[in-house]
C-alpha positions as CSV (number, residue, x, y, z in Angstrom):
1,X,6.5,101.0,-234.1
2,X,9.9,100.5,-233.0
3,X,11.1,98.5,-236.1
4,X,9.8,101.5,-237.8
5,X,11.9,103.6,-235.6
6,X,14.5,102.0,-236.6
7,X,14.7,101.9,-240.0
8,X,18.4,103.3,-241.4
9,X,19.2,103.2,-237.9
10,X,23.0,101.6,-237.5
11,X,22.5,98.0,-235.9
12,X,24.8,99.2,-233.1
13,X,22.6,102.2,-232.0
14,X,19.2,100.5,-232.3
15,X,17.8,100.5,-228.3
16,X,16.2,97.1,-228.7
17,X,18.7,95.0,-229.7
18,X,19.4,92.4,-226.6
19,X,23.4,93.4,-227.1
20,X,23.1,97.3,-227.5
21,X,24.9,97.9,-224.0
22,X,27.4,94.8,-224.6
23,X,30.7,96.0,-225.9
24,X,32.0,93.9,-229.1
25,X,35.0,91.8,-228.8
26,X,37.9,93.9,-230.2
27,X,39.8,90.9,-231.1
28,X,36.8,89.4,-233.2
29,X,36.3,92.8,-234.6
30,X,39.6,92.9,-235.8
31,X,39.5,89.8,-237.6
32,X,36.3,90.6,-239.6
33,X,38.2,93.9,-240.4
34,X,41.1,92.0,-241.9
35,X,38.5,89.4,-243.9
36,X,36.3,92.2,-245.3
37,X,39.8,93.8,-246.3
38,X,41.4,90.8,-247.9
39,X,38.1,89.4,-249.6
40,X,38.2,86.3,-248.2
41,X,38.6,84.1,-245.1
42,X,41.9,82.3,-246.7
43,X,44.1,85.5,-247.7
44,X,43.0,87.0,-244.0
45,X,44.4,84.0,-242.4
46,X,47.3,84.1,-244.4
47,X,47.6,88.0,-243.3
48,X,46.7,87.7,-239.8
49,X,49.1,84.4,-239.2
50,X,45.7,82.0,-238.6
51,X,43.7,79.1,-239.2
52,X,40.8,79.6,-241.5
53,X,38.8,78.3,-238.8
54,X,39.5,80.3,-236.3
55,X,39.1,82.9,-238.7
56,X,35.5,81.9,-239.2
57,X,34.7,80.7,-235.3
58,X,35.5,85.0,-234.5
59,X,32.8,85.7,-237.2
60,X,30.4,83.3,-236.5
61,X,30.7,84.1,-232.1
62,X,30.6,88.1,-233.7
63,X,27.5,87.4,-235.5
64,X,25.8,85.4,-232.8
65,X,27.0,88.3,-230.1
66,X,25.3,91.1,-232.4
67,X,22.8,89.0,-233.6
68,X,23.4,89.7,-237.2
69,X,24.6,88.5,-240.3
70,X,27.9,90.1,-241.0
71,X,28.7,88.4,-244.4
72,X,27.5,86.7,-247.2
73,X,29.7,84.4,-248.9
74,X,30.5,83.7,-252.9
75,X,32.5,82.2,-255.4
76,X,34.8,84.6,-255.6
77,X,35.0,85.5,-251.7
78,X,32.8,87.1,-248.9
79,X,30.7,90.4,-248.8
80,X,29.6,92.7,-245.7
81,X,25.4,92.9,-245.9
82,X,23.6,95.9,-245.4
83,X,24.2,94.8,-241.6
84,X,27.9,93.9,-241.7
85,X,28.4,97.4,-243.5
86,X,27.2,99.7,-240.8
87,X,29.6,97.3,-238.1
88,X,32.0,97.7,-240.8
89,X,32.1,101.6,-240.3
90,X,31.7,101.5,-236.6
91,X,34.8,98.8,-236.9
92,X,36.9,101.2,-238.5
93,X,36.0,104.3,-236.4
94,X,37.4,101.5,-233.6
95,X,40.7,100.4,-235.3
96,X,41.4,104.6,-235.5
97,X,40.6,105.1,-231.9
98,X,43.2,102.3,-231.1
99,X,45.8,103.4,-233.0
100,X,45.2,106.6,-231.4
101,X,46.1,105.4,-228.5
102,X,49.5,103.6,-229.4
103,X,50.6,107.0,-231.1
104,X,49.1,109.2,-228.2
105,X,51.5,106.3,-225.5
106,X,54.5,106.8,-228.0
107,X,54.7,110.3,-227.7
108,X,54.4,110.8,-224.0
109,X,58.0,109.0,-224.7
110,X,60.8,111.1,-225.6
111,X,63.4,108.7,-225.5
112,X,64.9,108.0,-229.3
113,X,64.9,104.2,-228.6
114,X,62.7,101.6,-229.9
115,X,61.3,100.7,-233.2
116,X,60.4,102.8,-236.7
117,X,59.1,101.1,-239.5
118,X,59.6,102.5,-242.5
119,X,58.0,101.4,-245.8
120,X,59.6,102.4,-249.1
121,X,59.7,101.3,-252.6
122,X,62.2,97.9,-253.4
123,X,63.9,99.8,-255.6
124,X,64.2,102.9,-253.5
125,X,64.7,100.8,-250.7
126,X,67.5,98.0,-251.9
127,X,69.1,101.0,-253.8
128,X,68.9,104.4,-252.3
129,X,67.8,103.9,-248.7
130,X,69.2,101.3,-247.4
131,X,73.3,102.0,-248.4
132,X,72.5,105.0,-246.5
133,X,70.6,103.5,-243.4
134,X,73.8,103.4,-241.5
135,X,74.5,106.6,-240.8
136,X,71.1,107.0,-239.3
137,X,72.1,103.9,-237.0
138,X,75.5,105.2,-236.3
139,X,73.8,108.7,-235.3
140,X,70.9,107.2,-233.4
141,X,72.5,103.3,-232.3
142,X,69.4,103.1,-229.6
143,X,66.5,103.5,-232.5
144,X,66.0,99.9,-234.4
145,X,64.8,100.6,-238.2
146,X,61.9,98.0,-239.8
147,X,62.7,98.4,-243.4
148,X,59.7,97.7,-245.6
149,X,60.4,97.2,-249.1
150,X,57.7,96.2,-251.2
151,X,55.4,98.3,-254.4
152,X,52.1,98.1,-252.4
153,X,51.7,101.3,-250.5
154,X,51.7,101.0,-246.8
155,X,49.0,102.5,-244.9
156,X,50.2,104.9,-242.4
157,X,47.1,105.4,-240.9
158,X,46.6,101.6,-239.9
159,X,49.8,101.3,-238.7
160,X,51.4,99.4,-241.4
161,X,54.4,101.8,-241.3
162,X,55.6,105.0,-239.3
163,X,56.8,106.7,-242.4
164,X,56.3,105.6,-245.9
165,X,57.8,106.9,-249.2
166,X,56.0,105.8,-253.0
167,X,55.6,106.7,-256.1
168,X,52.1,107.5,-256.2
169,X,50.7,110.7,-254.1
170,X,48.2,109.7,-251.5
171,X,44.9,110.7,-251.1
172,X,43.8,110.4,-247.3
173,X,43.1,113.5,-246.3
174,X,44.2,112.9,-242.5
175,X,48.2,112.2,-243.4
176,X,50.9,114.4,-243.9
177,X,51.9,114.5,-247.5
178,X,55.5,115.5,-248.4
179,X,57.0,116.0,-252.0
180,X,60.8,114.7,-251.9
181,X,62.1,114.9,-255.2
182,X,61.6,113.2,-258.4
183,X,62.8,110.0,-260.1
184,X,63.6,110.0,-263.6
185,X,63.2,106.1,-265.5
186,X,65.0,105.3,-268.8
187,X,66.2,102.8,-271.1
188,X,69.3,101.4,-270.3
189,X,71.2,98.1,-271.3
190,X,73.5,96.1,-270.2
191,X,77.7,96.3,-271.8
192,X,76.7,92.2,-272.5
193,X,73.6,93.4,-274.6
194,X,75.1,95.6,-276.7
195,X,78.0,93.4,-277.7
196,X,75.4,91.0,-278.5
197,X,73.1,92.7,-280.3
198,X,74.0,95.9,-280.8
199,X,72.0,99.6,-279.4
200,X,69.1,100.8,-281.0
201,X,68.8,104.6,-281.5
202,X,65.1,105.3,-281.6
203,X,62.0,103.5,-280.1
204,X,61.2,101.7,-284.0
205,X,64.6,100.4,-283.6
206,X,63.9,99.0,-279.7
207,X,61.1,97.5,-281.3
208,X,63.5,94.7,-282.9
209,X,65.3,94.0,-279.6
210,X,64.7,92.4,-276.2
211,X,63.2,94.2,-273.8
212,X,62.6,93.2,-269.7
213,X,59.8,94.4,-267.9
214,X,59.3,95.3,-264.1
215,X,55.4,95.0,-263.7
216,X,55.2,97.1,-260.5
217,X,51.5,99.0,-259.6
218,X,52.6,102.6,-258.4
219,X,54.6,102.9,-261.7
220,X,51.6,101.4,-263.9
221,X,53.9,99.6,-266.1
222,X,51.3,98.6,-268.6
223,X,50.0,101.6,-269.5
224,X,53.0,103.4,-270.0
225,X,54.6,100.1,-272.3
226,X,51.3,100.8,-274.5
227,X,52.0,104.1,-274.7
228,X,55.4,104.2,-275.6
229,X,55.2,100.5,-278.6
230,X,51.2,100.9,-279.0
231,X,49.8,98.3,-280.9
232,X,52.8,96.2,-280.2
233,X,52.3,92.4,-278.5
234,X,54.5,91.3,-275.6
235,X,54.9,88.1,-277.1
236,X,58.2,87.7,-279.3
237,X,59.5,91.1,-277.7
238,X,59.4,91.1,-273.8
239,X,62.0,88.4,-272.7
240,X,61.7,88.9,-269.1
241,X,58.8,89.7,-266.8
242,X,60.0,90.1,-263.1
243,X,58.1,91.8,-260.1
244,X,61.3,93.1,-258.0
245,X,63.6,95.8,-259.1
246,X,66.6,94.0,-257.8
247,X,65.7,91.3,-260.4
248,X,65.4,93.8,-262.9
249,X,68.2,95.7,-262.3
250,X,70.7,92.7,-262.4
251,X,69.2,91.3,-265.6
252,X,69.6,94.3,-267.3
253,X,72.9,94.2,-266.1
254,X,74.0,90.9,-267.1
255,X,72.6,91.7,-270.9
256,X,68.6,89.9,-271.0
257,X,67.3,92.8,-272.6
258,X,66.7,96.4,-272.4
259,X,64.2,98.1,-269.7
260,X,63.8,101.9,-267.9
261,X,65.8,102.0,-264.6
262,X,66.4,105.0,-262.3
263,X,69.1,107.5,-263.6
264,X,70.4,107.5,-260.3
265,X,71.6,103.8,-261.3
266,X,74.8,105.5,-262.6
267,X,75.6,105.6,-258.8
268,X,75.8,101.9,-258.0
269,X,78.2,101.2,-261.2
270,X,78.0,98.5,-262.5
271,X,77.8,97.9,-266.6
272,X,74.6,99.8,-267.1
273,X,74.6,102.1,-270.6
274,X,71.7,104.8,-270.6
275,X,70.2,104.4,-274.2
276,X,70.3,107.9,-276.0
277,X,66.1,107.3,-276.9
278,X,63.9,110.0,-275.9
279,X,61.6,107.9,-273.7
280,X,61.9,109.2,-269.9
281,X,59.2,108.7,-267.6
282,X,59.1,110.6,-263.9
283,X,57.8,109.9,-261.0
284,X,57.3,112.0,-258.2
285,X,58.8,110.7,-254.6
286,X,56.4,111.2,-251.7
287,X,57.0,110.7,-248.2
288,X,53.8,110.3,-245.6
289,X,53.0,109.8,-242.5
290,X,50.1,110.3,-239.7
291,X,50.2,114.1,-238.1
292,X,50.5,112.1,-234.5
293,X,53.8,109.9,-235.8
294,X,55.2,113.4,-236.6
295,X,55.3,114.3,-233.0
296,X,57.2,111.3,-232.1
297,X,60.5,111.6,-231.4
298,X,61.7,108.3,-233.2
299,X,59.8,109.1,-235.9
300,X,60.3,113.1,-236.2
301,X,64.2,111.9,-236.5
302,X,63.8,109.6,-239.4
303,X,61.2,111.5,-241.4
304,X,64.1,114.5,-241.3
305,X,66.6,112.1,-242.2
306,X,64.5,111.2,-245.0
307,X,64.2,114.7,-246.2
308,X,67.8,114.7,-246.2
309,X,68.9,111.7,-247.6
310,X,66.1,112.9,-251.0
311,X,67.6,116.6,-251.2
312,X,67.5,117.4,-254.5
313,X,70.2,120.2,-253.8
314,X,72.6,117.4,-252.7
315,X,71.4,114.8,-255.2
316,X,71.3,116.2,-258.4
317,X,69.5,112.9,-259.5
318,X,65.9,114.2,-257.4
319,X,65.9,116.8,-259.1
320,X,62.1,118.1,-260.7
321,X,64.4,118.0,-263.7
322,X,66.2,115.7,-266.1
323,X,69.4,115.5,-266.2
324,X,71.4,112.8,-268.1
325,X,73.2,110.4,-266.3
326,X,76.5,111.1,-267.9
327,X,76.1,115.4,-267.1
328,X,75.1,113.8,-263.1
329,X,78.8,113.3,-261.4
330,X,79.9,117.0,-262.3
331,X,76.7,118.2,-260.5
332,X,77.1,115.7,-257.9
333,X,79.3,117.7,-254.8
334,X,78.9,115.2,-252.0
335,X,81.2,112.1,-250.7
336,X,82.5,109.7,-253.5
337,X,79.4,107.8,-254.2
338,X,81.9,105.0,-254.0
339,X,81.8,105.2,-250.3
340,X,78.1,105.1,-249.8
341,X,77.9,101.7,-251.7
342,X,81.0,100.1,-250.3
343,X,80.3,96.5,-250.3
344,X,77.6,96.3,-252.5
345,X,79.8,96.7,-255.8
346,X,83.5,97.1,-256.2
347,X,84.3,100.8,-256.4
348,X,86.2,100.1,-260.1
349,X,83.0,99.6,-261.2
350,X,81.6,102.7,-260.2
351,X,82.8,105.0,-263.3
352,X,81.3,107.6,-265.5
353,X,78.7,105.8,-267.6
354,X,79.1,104.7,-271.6
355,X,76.8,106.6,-273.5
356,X,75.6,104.7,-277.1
357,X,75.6,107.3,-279.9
């Protein structure tokens, strides 16, 4: 009667289990989080900074502890059962509660000192943010900044980052989601390229030349290459394949090949030359961030410094908008961008852009 009882009931509510009143080992829980996450015991040690076989000891004492089978395991990784998925939920509802509590301690303290991590885009971050990062310092010298550049999304509400900004509008519906502007992508080359072999003046034409490819996930980089030479093979025609936008940026620069960079790139200097072709691509800028981190003091200070520094009224570039890169220095009315990227490139080489006709 009482396994009928029980039927559909979550392993962790059922009265007759010999461990119903024992509370689970957070630490353990943790780790088969992380493993169910990452598919597999090896990239969750790898993750978590542990041996496989600790990984699996936690598991295995979990199991025994709850007296249930938590995961099957296969070729290509590990699966939750039936079992492992109600702990699963449960698991998560616990992870939430704890994070709850590190926000909940952090804003019972006003003081702007400590750590914010901030997760961005590598080309946002090597490029926009981070020239920029020290006036925030300068105007708040106590507050340390974690910057997180990478094209995986952070996840705000596991504590990944504080704030986050990405291409890609999230869907969680318990985060705060904030448009900042918008970045425009085209084809540029490099002044090497074009002495080399020449600038092409429609996409048919590109078709001939070189191009270099940042595969990056937010910006789906495949789909939009098929949609803009469909029916065309990578092989013969993409020279370069790189997975960082500093890479990309400087091989473009030096004259591999072709590819879409940020108008914005105009700002940096360098021997970029936007290609007149009528292939632009944009991509919306969001920031997020949990409701709770908004009421943090450290964190309530960067995400407005954030909104700031993306101000499509101040940087014409953010703009919903496109604007060419060589019409973007007359609408431009702040500092000599020179300034803001002292150190990074020479300020001769930040001029008004060539434009191939």
């Amino acid at each position: 009667m009482q396994q009928q009882r029980d039927s559909g009931v979550p392993i962790l509510e059922r009265g007759d289990s010999p461990t119903a009143n024992t509370a689970a080992d957070w630490e353990a829980v943790r780790i088969f989080l992380e493993v169910v996450r990452r598919g597999s015991f090896r990239a969750a040690a790898e993750a978590l900074g542990l041996s496989i076989n600790t990984l699996r000891r936690s598991i295995s004492d979990l199991e025994q502890q709850l007296t249930v089978t938590l995961l099957t395991r296969h070729v290509d990784g590990v699966r939750p059962t039936i079992e492992g998925e109600y702990i699963l939920a449960a698991a998560k509802r616990m992870e939430e509660a704890s994070f709850g509590i590190v926000r909940a301690r952090d804003r019972a303290h006003p003081a702007l000192e400590g750590e914010v991590k901030l997760a961005v885009t590598e080309g946002l971050g090597t490029f926009w943010v981070a020239p920029r990062l020290v006036e925030f310092q300068r105007a708040y010298p106590q507050l340390m900044v974690n910057l997180i550049c990478a094209m995986q999304s952070a996840d705000v509400l596991r504590l990944e980052a504080d704030v986050a900004i990405q291409l890609t509008k999230p869907t969680a519906p318990d985060i705060k989601v904030v448009k900042l502007g918008r970045l425009h992508s085209m084809p540029f080359a490099g002044q090497p390229y074009i002495d080399a072999y020449g600038a092409p003046k429609t996409l048919a034409e590109m078709s001939k030349h070189r191009l270099v490819v940042q595969l990056a996930e937010q910006t789906e980089t495949r789909r939009l290459f098929d949609q803009v030479f469909p029916g065309v093979p990578w092989s013969g025609f993409v020279t370069m394949i790189n997975n960082t936008s500093t890479a990309h940026s400087w091989v473009i620069a030096k004259g591999a090949g072709i590819g879409w960079v940020p108008t914005y790139i105009h700002a940096i200097g360098g021997r970029f030359v936007p290609l007149e072709i009528d292939a632009h691509f944009p991509f919306d800028i969001w920031l997020t961030y949990h409701p709770d981190a908004g009421r943090i003091p450290r964190v309530r200070r960067m995400i407005d410094w954030i909104i700031d520094a993306f101000d499509p009224g101040k940087f014409p570039w953010f703009r919903d908008e496109f604007i060419h890169p060589n019409d973007l220095p007359k609408l431009y009315r702040g500092e000599p961008l020179a300034n803001m990227f002292e150190g990074f490139v020479h300020s001769s080489q930040v001029t008004r852009p060539r434009v191939v006709k």
